[in-house]
FITI-754537 format. One record per residue (C-alpha): residue number from 1; residue in three letters; x, y, z. Coordinates in steps of 0.2 Angstrom, whole numbers, plus 5000, padded with zeros to 4 digits. Layout:
N
 num residu   xx   yy   zz
 NUM    Ala    X    Y    Z
...
This chain:
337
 num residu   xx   yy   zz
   1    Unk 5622 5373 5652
   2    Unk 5640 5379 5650
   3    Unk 5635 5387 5634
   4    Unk 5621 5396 5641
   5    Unk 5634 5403 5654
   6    Unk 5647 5407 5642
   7    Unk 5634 5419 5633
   8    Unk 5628 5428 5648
   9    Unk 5645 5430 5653
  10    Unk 5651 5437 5633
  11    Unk 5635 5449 5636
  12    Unk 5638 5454 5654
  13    Unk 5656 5457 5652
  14    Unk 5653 5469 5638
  15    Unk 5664 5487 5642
  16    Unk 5655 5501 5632
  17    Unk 5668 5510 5622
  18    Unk 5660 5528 5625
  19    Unk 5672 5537 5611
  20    Unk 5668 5525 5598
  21    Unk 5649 5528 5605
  22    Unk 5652 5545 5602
  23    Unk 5658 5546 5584
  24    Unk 5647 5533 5579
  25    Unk 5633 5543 5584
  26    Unk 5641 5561 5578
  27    Unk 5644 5550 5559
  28    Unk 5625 5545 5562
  29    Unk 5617 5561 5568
  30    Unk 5626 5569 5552
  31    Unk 5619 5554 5540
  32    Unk 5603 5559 5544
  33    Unk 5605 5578 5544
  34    Unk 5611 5576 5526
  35    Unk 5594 5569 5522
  36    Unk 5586 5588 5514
  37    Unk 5601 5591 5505
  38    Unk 5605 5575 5495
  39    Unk 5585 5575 5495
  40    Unk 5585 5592 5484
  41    Unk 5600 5585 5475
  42    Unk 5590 5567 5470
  43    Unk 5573 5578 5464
  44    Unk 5583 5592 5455
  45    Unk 5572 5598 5442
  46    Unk 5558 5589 5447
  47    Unk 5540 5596 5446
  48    Unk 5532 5603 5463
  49    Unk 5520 5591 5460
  50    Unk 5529 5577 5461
  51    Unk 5542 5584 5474
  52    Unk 5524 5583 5486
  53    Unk 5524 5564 5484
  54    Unk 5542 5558 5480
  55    Unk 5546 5555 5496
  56    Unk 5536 5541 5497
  57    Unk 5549 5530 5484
  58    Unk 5564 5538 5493
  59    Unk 5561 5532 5509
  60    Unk 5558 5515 5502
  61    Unk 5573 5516 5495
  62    Unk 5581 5521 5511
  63    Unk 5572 5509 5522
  64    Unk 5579 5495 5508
  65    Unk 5595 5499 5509
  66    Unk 5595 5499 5528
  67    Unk 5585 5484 5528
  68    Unk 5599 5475 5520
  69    Unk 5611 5481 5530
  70    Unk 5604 5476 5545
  71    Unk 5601 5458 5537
  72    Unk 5620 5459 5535
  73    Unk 5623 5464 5553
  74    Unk 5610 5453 5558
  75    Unk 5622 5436 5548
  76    Unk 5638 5445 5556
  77    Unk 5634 5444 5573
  78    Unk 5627 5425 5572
  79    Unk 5611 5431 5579
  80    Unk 5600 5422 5564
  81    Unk 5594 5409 5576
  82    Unk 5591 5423 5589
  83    Unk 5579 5430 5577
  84    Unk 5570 5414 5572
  85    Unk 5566 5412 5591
  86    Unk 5560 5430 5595
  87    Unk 5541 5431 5592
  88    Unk 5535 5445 5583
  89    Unk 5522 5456 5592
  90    Unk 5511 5470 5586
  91    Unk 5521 5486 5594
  92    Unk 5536 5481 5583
  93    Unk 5524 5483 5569
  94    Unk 5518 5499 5571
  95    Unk 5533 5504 5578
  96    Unk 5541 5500 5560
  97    Unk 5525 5507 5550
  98    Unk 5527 5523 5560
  99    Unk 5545 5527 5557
 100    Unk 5543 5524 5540
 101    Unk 5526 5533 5538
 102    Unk 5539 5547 5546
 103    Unk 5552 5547 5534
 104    Unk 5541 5546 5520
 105    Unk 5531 5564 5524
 106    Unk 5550 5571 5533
 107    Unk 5558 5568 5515
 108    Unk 5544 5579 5506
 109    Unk 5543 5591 5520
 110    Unk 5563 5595 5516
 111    Unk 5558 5597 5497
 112    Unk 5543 5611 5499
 113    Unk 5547 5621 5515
 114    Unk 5564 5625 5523
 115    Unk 5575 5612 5530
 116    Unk 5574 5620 5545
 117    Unk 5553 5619 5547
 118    Unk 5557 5601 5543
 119    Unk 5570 5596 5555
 120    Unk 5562 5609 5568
 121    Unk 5545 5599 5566
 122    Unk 5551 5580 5566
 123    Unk 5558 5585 5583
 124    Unk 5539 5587 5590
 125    Unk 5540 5568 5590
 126    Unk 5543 5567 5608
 127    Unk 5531 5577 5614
 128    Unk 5516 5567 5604
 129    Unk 5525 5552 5613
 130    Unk 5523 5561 5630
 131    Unk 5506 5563 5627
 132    Unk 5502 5546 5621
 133    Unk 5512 5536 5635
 134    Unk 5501 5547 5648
 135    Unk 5486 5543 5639
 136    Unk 5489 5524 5637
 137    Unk 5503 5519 5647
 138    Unk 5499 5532 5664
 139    Unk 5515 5538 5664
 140    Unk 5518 5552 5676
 141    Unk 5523 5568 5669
 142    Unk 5530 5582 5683
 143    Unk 5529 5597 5684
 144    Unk 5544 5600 5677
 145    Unk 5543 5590 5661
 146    Unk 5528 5598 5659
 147    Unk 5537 5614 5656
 148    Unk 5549 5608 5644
 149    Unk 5532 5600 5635
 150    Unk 5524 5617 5634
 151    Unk 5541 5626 5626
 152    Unk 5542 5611 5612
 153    Unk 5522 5613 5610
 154    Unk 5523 5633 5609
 155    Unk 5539 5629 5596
 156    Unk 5528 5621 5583
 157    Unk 5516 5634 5585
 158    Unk 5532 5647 5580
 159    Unk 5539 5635 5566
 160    Unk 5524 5633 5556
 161    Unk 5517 5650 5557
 162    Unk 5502 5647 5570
 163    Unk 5509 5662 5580
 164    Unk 5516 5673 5569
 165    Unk 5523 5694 5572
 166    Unk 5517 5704 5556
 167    Unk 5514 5720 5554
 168    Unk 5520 5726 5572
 169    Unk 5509 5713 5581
 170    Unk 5506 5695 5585
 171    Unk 5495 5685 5572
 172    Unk 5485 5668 5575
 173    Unk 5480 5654 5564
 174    Unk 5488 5646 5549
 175    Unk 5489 5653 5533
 176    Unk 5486 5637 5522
 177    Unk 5488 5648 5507
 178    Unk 5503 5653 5513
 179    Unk 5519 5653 5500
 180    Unk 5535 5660 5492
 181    Unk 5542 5661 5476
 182    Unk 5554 5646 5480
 183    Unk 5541 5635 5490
 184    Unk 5523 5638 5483
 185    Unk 5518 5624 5493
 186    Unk 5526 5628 5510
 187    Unk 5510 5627 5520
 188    Unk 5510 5611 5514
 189    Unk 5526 5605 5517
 190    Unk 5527 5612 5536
 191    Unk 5511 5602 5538
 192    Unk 5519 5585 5531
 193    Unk 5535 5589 5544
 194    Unk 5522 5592 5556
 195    Unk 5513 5574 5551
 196    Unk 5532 5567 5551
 197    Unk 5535 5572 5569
 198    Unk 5517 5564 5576
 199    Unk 5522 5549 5567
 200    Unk 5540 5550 5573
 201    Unk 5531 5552 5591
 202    Unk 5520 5537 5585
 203    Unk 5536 5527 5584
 204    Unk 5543 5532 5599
 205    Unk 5527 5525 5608
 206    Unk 5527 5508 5601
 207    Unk 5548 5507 5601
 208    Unk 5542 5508 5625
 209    Unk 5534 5491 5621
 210    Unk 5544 5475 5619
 211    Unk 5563 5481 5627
 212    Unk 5565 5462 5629
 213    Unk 5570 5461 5611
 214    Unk 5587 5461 5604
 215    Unk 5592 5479 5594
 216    Unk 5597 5469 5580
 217    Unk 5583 5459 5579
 218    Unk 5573 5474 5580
 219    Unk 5582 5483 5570
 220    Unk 5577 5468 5555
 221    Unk 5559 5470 5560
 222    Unk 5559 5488 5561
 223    Unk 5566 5490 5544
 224    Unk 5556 5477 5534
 225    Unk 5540 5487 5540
 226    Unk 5546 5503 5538
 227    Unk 5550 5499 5519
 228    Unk 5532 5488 5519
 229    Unk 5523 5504 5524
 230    Unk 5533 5515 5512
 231    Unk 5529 5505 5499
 232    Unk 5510 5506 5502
 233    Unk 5514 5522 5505
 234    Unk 5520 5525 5487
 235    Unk 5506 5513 5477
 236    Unk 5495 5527 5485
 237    Unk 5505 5542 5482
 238    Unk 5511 5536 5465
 239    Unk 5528 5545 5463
 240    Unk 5530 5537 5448
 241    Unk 5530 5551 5435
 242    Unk 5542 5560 5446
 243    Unk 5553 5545 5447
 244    Unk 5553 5542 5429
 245    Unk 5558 5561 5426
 246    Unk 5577 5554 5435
 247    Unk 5590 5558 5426
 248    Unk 5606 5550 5429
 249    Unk 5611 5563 5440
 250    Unk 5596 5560 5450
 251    Unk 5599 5542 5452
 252    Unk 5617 5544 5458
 253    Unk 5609 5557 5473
 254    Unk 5596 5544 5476
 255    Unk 5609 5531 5478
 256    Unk 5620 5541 5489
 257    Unk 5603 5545 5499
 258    Unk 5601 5528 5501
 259    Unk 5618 5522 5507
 260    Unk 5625 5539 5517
 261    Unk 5608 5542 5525
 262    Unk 5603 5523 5524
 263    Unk 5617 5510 5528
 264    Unk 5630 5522 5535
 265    Unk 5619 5532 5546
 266    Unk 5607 5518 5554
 267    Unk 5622 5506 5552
 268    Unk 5631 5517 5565
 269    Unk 5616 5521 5575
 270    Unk 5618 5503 5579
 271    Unk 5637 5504 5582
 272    Unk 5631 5522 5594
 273    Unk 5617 5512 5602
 274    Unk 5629 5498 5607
 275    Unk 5643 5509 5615
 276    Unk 5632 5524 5623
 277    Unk 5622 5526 5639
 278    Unk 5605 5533 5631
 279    Unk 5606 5550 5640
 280    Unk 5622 5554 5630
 281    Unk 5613 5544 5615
 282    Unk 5602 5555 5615
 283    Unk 5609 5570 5619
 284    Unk 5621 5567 5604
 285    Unk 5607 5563 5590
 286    Unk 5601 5584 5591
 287    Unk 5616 5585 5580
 288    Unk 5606 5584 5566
 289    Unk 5597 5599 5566
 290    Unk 5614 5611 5568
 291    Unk 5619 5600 5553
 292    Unk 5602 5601 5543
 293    Unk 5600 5620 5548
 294    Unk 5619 5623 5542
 295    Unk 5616 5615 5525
 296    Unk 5599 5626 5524
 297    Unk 5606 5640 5525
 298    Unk 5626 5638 5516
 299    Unk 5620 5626 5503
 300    Unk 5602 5632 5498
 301    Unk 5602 5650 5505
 302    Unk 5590 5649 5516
 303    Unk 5586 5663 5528
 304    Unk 5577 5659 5544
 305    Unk 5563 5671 5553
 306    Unk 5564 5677 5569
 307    Unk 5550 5668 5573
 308    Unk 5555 5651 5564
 309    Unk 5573 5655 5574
 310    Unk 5564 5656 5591
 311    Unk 5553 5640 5587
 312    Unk 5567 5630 5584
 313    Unk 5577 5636 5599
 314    Unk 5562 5633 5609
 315    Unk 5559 5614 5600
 316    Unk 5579 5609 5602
 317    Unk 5579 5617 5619
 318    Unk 5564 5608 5626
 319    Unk 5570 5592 5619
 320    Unk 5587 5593 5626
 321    Unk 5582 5601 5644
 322    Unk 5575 5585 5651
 323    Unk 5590 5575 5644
 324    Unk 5602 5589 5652
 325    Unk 5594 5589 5671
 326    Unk 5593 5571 5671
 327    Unk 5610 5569 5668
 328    Unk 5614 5584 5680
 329    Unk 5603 5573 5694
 330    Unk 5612 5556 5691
 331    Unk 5629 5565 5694
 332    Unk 5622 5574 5708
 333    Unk 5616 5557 5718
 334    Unk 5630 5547 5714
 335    Unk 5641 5561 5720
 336    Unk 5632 5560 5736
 337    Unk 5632 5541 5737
């Protein structure tokens, strides 16, 4: 019984430490925005061919590496026993086989289209969760929120080129045959960042499910699934030549993809997720797309249309929006209380 109260106690009495939340998250959000860079760097050389289904084996390896490193978090923190006890449920699954499924078409989206269109397009994730918690869950959506929806949903149509402005006037559909001289496939890739983002919605869905569960514990699970489904996903892909064709320079990006947007960026997602209320946690992890956009266009030289320009603004901004007034309305009513 004492021991029981001791633990409640050691959990209740927990102080956030908001500015070791906040760097943690900033290291984190920048981890994962190094993704299309050390990406392009791993498959330098490659084929486009095998650029289209590498991404596959790399977020294997990613998901690995981060698997282990929750293991080690997991040993760390004396939470084994914790993890024996906590039955497994089929929302952490999919909520695993989704983030991983994401990762896998995000990491060829960043090798055929702009790192922009990518990072732009994952960002649709929580509108596809929006949808799917109304559908399935009966969650409410105001009026309000439904506005924000709409800008994210007329963003992707921007980003991919649905609603385009050529020729002096606006342009509808989607030009699969669409392509440049350094992306022939770049219809292709802004569908797989598209197909990332519904997974990454996906995820979000299933991660609503189960909030009784430790976040190291689901951290292990999540992990362990995500590399499960990557794996499949690779025996289907088969990346294989592609991964073959490494050099060893290719192998040292690999492995630096693997650690820096592995175990350093999950590992201080964890560290973030710990220490920060989730409107600031979330508030923090848009950091990724300044990062990934900044590397686009210094490291790669890429140029970003007007159109693709207002998409993204209208994707971020309708992300961040209902973040921003919820934050704004907590102040407001404890400032009146």
């Amino acid at each position: 019984m004492s021991q029981t109260s001791s633990a409640e106690s050691s959990v209740t009495e927990y102080v956030m430490n908001k500015k070791l939340g906040a760097i943690a998250m900033l290291l984190s959000a920048t981890g994962m925005g190094l993704v299309g860079t050390i990406s392009r760097g791993t498959t330098a050389g490659l084929e486009h061919a095998d650029k289209s289904v590498i991404g596959s084996f790399l977020a294997f390896g990613r998901m690995s590496v981060g698997l282990l490193g929750f293991i080690l978090i997991l040993i760390f923190t004396g939470k084994a026993g914790l993890f024996q006890r906590t039955r497994l449920s089929t929302t952490v699954i999919l909520g695993g086989v989704s983030i991983g499924l994401s990762l896998g078409c995000y990491i060829s989206s960043t090798l055929m289209t702009t790192i922009s269109n990518a990072v732009f397009l994952i960002y649709t994730g929580p509108l596809f969760c929006a949808v799917l918690a109304r559908i399935f869950r009966k969650e409410k959506i105001s009026v309000l929120s439904g506005v924000f929806l709409s800008l994210v949903f007329l963003g992707m149509l921007l980003t991919i080129g649905i609603i385009d402005f050529k020729n002096g006037s606006l342009t509808f559909g989607l030009d699969l045959a669409g392509k440049t001289d350094e992306f022939p496939q770049k219809s292709l890739g802004d569908l797989l960042g598209l197909l990332s983002g519904v997974f990454y919605g996906l995820a979000l869905f299933f991660y609503g499910y189960r909030k009784d569960v430790d976040s190291v514990v689901r951290g292990v699970w999540n992990f362990f699934w995500a590399a499960c489904a990557t794996l499949v996903m690779s025996i289907v892909l088969r990346p294989w030549h592609g991964v073959a064709s490494f050099t060893a320079t290719n192998w040292m990006w690999a492995v630096a993809l693997f650690l820096v947007c592995g175990l350093f960026a999950l590992g201080f997602l964890v560290v973030a997720g710990r220490n920060l209320p989730a409107v600031e946690y979330s508030t923090i992890s848009y950091w990724e797309c300044p990062v990934a956009i900044v590397c686009g266009l210094l490291v790669w030289g890429e140029k970003l249309t007007p159109m693709g320009a207002i998409g993204g603004l209208l994707i971020v901004g309708g992300g961040l929006a209902p973040i921003i007034v919820d934050a704004a309305s907590r102040k407001s009513r404890a400032s009146k209380a």
